[in-house]
PDB file of N, H, CA, C and O in Angstrom:
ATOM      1  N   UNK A   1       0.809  -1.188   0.000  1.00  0.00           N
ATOM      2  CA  UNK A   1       0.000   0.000   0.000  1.00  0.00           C
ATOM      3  C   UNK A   1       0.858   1.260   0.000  1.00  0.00           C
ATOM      4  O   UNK A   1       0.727   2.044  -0.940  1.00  0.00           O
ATOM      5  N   UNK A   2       1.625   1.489   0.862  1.00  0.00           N
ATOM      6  H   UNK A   2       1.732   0.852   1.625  1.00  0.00           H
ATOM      7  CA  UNK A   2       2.740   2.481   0.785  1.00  0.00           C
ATOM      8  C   UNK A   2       2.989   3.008  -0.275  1.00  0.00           C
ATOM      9  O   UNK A   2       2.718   4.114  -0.743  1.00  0.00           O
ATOM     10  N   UNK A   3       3.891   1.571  -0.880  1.00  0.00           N
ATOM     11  H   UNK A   3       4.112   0.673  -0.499  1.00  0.00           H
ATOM     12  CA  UNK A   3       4.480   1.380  -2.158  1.00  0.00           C
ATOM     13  C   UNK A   3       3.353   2.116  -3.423  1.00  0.00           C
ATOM     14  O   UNK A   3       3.889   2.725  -4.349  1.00  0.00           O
ATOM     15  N   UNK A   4       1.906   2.014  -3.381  1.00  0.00           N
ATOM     16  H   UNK A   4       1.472   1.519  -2.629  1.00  0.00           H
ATOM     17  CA  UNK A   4       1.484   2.132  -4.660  1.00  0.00           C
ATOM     18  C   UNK A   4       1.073   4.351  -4.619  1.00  0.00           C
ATOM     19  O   UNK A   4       0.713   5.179  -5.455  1.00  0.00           O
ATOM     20  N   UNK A   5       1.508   4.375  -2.812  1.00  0.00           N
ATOM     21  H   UNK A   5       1.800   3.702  -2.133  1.00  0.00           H
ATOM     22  CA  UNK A   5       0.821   5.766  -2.606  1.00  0.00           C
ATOM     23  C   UNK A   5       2.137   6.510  -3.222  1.00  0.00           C
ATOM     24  O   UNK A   5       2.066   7.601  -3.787  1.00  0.00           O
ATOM     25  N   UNK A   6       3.306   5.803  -3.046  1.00  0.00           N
ATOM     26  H   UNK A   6       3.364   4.916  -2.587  1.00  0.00           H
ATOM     27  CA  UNK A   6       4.925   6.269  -3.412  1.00  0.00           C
ATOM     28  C   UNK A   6       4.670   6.833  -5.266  1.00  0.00           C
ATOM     29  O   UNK A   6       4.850   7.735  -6.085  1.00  0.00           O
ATOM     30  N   UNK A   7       4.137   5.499  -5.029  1.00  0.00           N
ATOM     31  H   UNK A   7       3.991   4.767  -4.364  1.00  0.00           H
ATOM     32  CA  UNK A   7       3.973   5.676  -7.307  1.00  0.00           C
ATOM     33  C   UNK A   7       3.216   6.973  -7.319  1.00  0.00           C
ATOM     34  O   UNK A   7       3.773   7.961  -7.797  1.00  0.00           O
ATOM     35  N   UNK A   8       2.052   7.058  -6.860  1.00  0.00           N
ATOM     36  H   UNK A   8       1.599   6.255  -6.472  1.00  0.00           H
ATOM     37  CA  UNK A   8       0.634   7.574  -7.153  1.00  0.00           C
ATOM     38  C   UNK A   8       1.288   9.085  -7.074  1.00  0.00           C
ATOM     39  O   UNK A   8       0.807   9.926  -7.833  1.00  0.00           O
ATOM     40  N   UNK A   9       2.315   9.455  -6.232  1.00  0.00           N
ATOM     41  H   UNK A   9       2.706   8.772  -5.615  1.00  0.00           H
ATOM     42  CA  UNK A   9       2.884  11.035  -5.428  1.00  0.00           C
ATOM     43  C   UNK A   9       3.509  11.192  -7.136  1.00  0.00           C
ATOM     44  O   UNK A   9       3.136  11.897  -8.074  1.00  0.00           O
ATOM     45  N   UNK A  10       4.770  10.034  -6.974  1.00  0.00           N
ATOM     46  H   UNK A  10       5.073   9.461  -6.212  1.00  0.00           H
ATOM     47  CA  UNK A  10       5.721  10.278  -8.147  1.00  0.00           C
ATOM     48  C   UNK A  10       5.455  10.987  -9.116  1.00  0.00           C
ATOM     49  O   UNK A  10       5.954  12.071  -9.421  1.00  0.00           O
ATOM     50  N   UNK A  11       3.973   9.888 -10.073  1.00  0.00           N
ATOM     51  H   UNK A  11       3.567   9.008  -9.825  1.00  0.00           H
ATOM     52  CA  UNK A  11       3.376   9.955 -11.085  1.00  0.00           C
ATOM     53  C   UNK A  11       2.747  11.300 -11.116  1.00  0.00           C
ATOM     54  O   UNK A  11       2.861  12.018 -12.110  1.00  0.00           O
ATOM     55  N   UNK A  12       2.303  11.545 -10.405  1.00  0.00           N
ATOM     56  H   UNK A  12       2.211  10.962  -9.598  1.00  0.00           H
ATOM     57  CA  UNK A  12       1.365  13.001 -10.078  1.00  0.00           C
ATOM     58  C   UNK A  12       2.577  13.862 -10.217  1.00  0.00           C
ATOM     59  O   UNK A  12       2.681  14.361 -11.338  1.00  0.00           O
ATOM     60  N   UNK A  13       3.675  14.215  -9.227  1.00  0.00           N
ATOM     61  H   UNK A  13       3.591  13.810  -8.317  1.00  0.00           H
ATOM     62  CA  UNK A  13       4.779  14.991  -9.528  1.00  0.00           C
ATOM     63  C   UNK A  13       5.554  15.235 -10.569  1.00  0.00           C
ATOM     64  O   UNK A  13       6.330  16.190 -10.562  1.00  0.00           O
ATOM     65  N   UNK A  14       5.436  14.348 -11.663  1.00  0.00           N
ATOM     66  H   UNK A  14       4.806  13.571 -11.669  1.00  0.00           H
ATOM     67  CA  UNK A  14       5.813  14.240 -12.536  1.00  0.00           C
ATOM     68  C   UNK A  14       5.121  14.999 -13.594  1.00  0.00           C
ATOM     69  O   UNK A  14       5.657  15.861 -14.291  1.00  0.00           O
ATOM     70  N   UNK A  15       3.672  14.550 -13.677  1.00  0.00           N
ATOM     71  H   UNK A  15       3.236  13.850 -13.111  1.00  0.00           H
ATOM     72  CA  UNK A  15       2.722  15.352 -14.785  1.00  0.00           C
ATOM     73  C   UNK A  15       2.559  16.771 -14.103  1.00  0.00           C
ATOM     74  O   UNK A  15       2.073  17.722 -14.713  1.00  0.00           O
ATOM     75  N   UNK A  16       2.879  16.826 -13.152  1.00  0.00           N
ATOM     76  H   UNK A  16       3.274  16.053 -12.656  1.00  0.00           H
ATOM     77  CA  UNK A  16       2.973  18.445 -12.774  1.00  0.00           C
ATOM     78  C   UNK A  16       3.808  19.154 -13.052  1.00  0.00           C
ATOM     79  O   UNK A  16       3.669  20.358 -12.835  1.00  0.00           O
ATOM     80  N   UNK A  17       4.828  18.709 -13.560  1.00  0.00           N
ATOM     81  H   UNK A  17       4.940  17.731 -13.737  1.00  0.00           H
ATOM     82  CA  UNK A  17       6.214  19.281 -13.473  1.00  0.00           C
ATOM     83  C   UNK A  17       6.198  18.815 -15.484  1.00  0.00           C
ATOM     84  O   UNK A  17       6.909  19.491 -16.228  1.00  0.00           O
ATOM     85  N   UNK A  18       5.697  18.146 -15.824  1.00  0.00           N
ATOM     86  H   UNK A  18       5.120  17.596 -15.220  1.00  0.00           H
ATOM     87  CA  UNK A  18       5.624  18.428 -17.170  1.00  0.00           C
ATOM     88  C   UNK A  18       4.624  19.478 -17.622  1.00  0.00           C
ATOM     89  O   UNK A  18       4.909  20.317 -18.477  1.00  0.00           O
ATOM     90  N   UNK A  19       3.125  19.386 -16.861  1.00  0.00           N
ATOM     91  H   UNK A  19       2.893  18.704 -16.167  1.00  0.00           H
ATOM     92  CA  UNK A  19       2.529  20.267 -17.127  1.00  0.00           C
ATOM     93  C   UNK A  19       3.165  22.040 -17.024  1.00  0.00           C
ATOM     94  O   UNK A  19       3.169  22.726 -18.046  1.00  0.00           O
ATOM     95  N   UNK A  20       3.599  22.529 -15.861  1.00  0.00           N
ATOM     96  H   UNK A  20       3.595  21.971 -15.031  1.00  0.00           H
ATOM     97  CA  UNK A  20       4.205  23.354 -15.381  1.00  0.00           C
ATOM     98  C   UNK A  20       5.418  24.055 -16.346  1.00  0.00           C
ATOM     99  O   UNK A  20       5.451  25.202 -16.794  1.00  0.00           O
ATOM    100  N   UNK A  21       6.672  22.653 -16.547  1.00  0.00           N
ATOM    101  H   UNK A  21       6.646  21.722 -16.183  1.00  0.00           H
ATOM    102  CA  UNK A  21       7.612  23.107 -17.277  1.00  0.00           C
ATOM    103  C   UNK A  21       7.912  23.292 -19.171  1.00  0.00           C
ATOM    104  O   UNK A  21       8.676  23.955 -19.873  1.00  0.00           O
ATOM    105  N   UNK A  22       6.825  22.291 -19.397  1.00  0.00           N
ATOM    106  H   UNK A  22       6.204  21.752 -18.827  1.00  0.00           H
ATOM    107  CA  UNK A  22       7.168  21.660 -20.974  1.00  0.00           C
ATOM    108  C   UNK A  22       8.306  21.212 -21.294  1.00  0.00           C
ATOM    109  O   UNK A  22       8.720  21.161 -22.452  1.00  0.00           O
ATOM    110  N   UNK A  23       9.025  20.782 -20.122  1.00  0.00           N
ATOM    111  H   UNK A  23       8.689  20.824 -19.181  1.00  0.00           H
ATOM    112  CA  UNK A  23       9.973  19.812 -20.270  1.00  0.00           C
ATOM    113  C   UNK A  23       9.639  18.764 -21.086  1.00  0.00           C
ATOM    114  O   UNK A  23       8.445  18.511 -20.930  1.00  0.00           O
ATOM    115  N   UNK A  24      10.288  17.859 -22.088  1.00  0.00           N
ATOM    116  H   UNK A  24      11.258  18.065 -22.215  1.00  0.00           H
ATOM    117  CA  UNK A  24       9.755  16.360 -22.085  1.00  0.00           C
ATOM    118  C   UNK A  24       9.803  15.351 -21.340  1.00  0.00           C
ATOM    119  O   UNK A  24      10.452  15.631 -20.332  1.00  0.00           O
ATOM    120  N   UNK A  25       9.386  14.169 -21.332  1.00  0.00           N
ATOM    121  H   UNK A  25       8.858  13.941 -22.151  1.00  0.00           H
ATOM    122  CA  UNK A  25       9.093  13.380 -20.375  1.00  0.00           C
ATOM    123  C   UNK A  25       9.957  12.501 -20.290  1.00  0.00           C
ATOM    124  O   UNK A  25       9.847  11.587 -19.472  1.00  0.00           O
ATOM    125  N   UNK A  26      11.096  12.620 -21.212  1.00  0.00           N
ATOM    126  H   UNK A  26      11.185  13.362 -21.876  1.00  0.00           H
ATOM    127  CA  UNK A  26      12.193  11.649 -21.258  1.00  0.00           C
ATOM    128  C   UNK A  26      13.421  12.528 -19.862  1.00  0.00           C
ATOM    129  O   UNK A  26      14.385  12.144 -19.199  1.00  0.00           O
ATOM    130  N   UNK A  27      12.667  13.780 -19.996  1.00  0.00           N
ATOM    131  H   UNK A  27      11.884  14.091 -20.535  1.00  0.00           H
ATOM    132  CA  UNK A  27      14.012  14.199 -18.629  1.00  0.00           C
ATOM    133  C   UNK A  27      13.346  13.823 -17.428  1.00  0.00           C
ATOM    134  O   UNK A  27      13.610  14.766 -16.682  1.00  0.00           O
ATOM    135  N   UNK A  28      12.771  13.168 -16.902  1.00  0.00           N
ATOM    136  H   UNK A  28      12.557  12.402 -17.508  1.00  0.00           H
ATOM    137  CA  UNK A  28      12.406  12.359 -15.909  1.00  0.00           C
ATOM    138  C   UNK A  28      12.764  10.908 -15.694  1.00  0.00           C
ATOM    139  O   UNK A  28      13.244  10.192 -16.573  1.00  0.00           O
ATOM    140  N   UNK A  29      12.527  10.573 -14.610  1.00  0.00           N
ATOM    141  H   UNK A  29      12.136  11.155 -13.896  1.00  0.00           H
ATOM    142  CA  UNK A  29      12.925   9.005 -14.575  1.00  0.00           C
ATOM    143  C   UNK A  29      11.848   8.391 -14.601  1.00  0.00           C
ATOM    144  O   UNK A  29      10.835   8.790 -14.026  1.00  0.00           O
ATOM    145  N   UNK A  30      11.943   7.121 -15.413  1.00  0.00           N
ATOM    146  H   UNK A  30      12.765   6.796 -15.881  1.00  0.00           H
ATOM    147  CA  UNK A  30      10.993   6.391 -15.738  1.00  0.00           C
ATOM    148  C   UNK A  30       9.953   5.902 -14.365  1.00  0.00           C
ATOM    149  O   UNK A  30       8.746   6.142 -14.397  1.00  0.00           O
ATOM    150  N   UNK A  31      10.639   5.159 -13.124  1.00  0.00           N
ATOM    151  H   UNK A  31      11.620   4.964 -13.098  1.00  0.00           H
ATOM    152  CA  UNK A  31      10.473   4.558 -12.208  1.00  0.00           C
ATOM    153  C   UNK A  31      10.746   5.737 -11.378  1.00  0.00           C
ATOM    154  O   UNK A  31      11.485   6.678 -11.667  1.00  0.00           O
ATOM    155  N   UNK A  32      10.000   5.552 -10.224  1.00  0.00           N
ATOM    156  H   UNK A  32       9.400   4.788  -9.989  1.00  0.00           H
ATOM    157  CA  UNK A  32      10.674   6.575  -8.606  1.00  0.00           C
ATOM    158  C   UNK A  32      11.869   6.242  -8.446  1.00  0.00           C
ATOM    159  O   UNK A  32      11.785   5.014  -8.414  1.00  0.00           O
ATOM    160  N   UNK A  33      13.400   6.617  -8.269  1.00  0.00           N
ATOM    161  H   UNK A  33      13.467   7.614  -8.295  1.00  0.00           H
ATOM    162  CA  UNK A  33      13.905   6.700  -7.406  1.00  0.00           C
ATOM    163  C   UNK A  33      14.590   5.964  -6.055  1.00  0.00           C
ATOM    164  O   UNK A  33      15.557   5.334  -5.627  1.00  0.00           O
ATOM    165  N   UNK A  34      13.313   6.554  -5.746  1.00  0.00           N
ATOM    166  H   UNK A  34      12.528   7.066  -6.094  1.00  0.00           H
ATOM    167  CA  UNK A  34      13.280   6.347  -3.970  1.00  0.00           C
ATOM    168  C   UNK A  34      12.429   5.038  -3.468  1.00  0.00           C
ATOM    169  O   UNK A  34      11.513   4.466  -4.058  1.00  0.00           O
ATOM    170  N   UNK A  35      12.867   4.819  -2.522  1.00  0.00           N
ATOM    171  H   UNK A  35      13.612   5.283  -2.043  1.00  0.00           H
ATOM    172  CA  UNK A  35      12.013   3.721  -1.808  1.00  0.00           C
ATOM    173  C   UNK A  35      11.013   4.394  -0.262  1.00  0.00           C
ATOM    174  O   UNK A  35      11.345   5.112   0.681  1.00  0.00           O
ATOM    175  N   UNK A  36      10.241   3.994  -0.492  1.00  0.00           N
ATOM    176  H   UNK A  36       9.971   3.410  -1.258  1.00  0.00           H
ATOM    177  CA  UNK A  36       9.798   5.013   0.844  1.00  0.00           C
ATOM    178  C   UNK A  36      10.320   5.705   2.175  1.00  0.00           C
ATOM    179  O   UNK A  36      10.186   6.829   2.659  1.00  0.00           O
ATOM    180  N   UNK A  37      10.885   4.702   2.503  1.00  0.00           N
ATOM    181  H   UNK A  37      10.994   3.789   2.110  1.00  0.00           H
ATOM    182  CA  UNK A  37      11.719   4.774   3.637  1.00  0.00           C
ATOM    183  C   UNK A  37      12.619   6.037   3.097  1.00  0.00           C
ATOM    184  O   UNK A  37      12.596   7.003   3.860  1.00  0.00           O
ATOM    185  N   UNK A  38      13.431   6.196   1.875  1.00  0.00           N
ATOM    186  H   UNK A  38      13.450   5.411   1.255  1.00  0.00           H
ATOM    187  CA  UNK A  38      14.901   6.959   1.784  1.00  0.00           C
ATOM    188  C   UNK A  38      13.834   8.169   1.898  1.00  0.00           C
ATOM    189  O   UNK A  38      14.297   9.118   2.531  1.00  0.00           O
ATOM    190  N   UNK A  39      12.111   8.413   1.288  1.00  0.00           N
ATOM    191  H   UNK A  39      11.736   7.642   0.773  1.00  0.00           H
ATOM    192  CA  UNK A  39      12.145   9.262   0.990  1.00  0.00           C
ATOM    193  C   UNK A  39      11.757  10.364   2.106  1.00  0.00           C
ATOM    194  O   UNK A  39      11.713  11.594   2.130  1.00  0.00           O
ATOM    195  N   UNK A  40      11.498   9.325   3.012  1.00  0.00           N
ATOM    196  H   UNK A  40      11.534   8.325   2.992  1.00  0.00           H
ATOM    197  CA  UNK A  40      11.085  10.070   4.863  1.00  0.00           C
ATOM    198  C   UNK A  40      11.919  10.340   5.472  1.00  0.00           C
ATOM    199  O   UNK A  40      11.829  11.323   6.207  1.00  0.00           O
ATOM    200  N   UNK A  41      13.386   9.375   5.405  1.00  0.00           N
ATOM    201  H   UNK A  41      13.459   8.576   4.808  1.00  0.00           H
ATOM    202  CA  UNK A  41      14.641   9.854   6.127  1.00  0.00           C
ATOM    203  C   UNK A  41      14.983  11.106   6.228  1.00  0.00           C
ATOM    204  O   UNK A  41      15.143  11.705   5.165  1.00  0.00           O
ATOM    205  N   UNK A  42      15.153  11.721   7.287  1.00  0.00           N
ATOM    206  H   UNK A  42      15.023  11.234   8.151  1.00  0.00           H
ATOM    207  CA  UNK A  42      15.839  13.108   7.778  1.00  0.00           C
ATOM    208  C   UNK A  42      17.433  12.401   8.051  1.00  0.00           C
ATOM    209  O   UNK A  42      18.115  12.995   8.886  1.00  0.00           O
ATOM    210  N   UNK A  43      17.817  11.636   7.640  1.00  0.00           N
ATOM    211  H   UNK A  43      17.263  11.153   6.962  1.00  0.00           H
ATOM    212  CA  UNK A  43      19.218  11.629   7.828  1.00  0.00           C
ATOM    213  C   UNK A  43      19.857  10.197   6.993  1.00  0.00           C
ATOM    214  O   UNK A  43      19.293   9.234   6.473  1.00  0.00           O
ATOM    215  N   UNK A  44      20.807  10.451   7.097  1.00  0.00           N
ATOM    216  H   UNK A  44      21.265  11.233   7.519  1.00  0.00           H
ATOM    217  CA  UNK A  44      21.703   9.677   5.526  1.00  0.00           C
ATOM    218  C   UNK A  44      21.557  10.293   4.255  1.00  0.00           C
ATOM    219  O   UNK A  44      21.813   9.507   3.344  1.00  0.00           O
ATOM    220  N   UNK A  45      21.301  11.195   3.961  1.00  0.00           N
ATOM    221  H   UNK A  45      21.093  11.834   4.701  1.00  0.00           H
ATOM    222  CA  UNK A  45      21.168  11.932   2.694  1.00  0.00           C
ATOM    223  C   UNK A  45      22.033  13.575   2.868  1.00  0.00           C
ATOM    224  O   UNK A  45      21.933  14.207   3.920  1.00  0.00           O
ATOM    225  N   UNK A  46      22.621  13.948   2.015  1.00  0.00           N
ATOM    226  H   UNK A  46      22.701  13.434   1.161  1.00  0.00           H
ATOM    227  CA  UNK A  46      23.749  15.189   2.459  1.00  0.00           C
ATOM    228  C   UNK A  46      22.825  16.267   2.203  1.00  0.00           C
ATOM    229  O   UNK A  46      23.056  17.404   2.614  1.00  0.00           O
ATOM    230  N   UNK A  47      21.273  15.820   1.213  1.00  0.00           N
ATOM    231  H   UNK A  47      21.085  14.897   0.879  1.00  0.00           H
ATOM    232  CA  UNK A  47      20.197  16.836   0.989  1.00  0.00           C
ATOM    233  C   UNK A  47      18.958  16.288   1.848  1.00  0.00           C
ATOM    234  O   UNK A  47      17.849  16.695   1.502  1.00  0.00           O
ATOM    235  N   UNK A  48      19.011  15.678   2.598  1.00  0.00           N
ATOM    236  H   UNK A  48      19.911  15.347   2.879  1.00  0.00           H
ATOM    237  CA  UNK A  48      17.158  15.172   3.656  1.00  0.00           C
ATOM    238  C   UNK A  48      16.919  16.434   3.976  1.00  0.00           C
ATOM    239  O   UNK A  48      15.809  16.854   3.649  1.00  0.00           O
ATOM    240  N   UNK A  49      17.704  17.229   4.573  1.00  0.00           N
ATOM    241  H   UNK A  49      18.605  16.888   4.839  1.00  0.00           H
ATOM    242  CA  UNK A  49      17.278  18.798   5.151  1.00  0.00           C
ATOM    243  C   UNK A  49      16.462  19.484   4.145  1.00  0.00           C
ATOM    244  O   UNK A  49      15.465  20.123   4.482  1.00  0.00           O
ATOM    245  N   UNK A  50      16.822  19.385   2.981  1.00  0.00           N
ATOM    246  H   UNK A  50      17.632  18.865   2.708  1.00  0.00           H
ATOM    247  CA  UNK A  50      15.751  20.154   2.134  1.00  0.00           C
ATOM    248  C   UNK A  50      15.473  18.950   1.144  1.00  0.00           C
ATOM    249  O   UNK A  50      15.986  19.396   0.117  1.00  0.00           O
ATOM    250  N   UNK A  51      14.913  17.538   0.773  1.00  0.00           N
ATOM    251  H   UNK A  51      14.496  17.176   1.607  1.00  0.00           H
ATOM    252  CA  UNK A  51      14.391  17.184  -0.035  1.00  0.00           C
ATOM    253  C   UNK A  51      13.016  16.948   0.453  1.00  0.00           C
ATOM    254  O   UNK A  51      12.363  16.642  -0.544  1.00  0.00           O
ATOM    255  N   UNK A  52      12.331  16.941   1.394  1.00  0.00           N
ATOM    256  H   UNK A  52      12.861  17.190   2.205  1.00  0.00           H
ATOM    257  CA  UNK A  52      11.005  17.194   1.477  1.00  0.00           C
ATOM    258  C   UNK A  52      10.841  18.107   2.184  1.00  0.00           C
ATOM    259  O   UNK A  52      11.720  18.274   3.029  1.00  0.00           O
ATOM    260  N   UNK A  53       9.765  19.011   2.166  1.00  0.00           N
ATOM    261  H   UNK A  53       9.051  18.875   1.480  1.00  0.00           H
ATOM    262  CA  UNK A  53       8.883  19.584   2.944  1.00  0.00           C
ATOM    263  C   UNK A  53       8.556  18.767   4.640  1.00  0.00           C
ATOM    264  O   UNK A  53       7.549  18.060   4.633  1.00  0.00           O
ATOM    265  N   UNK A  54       9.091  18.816   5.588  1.00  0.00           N
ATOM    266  H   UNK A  54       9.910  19.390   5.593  1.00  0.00           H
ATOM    267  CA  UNK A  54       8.414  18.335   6.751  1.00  0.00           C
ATOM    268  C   UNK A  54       7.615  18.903   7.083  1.00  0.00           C
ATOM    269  O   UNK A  54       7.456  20.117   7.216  1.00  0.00           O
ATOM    270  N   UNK A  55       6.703  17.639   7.348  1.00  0.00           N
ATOM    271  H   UNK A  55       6.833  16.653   7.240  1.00  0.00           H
ATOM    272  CA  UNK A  55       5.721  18.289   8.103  1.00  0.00           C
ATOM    273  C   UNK A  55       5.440  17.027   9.381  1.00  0.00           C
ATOM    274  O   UNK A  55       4.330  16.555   9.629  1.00  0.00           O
ATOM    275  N   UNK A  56       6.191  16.806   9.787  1.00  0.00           N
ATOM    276  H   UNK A  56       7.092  17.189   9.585  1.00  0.00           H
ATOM    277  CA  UNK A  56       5.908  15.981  11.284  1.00  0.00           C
ATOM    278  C   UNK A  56       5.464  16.995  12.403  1.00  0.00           C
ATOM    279  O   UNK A  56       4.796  16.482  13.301  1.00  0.00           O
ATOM    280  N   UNK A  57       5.724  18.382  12.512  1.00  0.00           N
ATOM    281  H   UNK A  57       6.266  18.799  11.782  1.00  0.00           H
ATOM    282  CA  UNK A  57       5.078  19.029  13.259  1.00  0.00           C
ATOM    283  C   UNK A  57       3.398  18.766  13.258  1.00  0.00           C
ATOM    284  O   UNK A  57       2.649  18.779  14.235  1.00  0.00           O
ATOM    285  N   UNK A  58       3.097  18.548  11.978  1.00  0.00           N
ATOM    286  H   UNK A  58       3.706  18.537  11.185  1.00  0.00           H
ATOM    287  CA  UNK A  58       1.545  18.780  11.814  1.00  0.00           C
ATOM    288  C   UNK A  58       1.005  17.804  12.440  1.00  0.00           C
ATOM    289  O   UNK A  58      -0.031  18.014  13.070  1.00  0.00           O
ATOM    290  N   UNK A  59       1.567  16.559  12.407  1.00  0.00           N
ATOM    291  H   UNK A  59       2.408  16.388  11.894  1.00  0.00           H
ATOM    292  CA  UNK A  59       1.148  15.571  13.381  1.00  0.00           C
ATOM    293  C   UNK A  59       1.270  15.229  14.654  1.00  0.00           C
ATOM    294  O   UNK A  59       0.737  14.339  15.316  1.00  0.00           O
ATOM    295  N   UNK A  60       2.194  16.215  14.960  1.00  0.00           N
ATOM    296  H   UNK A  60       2.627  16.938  14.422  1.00  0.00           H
ATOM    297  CA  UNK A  60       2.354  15.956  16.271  1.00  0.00           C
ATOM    298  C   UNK A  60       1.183  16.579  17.246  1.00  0.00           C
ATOM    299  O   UNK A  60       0.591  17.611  16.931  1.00  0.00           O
ATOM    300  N   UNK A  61       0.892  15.826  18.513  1.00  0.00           N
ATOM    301  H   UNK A  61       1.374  14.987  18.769  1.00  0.00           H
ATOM    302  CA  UNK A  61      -0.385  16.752  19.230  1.00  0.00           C
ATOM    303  C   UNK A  61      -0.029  17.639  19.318  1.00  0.00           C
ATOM    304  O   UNK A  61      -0.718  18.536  19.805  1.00  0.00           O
TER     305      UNK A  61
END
């Protein structure tokens, strides 16, 4: 389930960013990337600090 919400973000990010840029679709990667896990990590990455948006505040009580 994760796994298909991972695709579902990708895929969506992708046609947004074609819609948006008129890039073609060959400058993208075919497949995600990431595996879920790398893409939540705040650490092991020299960019986690800025490759997502956190928002764990929002969940927190």
């Amino acid at each position: 389930m994760i796994e298909e919400v991972l695709l579902d973000g990708f895929e969506a990010g992708v046609n947004l960013c074609l819609r948006e840029t008129n890039l073609p679709l060959r400058t993208f990667p075919e497949h995600c990337p990431y595996l879920f896990d790398d893409a939540m990590s705040t650490t092991g990455y020299a960019y986690a600090d800025n490759f997502l948006c956190d928002t764990r505040q929002d969940w927190e009580g």
